[in-house]
N, C-alpha and C positions, 0 to 999 in steps of 0.2 A: 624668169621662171621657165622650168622648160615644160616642152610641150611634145606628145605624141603628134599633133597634126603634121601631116605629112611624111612621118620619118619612116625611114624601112623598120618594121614592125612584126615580119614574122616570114618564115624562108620555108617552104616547102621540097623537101625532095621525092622526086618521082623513082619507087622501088619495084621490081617483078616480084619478091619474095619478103616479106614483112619481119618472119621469124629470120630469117640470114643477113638481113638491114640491121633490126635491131641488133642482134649478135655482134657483127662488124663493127656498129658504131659503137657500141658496149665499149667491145676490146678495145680498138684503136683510141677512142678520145675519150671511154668513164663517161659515157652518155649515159643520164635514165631518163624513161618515157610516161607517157599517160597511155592504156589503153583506150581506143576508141572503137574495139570490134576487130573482126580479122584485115580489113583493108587500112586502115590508119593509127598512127600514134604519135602522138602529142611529144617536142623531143625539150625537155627539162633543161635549163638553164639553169647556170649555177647559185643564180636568186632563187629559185623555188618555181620562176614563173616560165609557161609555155614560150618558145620562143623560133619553135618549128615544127613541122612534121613529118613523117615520113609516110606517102600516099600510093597505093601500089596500083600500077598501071600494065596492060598487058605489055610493051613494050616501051623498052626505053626511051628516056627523054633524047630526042634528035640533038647533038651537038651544033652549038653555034647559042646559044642560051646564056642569059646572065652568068657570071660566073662566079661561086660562092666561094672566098678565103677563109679561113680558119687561122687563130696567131696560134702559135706555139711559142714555149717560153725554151725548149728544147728541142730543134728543128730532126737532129739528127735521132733521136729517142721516137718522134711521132713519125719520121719516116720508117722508124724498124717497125714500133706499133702496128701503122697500118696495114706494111706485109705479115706481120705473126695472125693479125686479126682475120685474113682472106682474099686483103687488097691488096692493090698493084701501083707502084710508082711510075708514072707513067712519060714523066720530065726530071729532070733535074734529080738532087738539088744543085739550084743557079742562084748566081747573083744578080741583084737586079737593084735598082738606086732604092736604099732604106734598107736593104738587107738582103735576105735569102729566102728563096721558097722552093717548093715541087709542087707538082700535081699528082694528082693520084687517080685511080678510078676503083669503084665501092664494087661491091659482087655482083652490083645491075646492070653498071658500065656506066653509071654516072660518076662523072668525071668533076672534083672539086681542086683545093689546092689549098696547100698552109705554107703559111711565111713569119719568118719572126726576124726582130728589127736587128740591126746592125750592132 
């Protein structure tokens, strides 16, 4: 049976602008959200359920931080995505053992990455 105990369970990103986060992640990846007021919103998984959110902070989150993946089923589509939506590619895309990814960074300057399998 499975079990929530212990498992990663919910991924917060740290945004300066709420209304230009959602926008971004809108575009780029068909995100939708929960509001929670002007500093927070709940980021919608493709079940129905919470599965993130995005928390605005006066300054961005310091690099060197876990680092969030994202799959893409069409690596080279979610790379155009992210620059039409406001972001920036900020690596790649590389090969890497299991397939291909890049990184990117969102209009905060949080900096995540998508990869999809070989």
């Amino acid at each position: 049976m499975a079990t929530r105990h212990h498992r990663i369970d919910y991924i917060e990103l740290s945004v300066t602008d709420l209304t230009v986060a959602r926008a971004f992640y809108a575009g780029a990846f068909g995100w939708t959200f929960v509001d929670y007021g002007p500093t927070y919103a709940g980021i919608v998984g493709a079940d129905g359920a919470e599965v993130g959110g995005l928390a605005v902070v006066e300054t961005p989150a310091p690099a060197g931080g876990p680092f969030v993946l994202l799959y893409s089923d069409d690596l080279d589509a979610s790379a155009e995505a992210v620059e039409a939506a406001g972001g920036s590619v900020v690596s790649g895309p590389y090969d890497f053992p299991g397939g291909r990814r890049f990184h990117f960074a969102d209009p905060s300057g949080t900096v995540l990455g998508v990869w999809a399998s070989s």
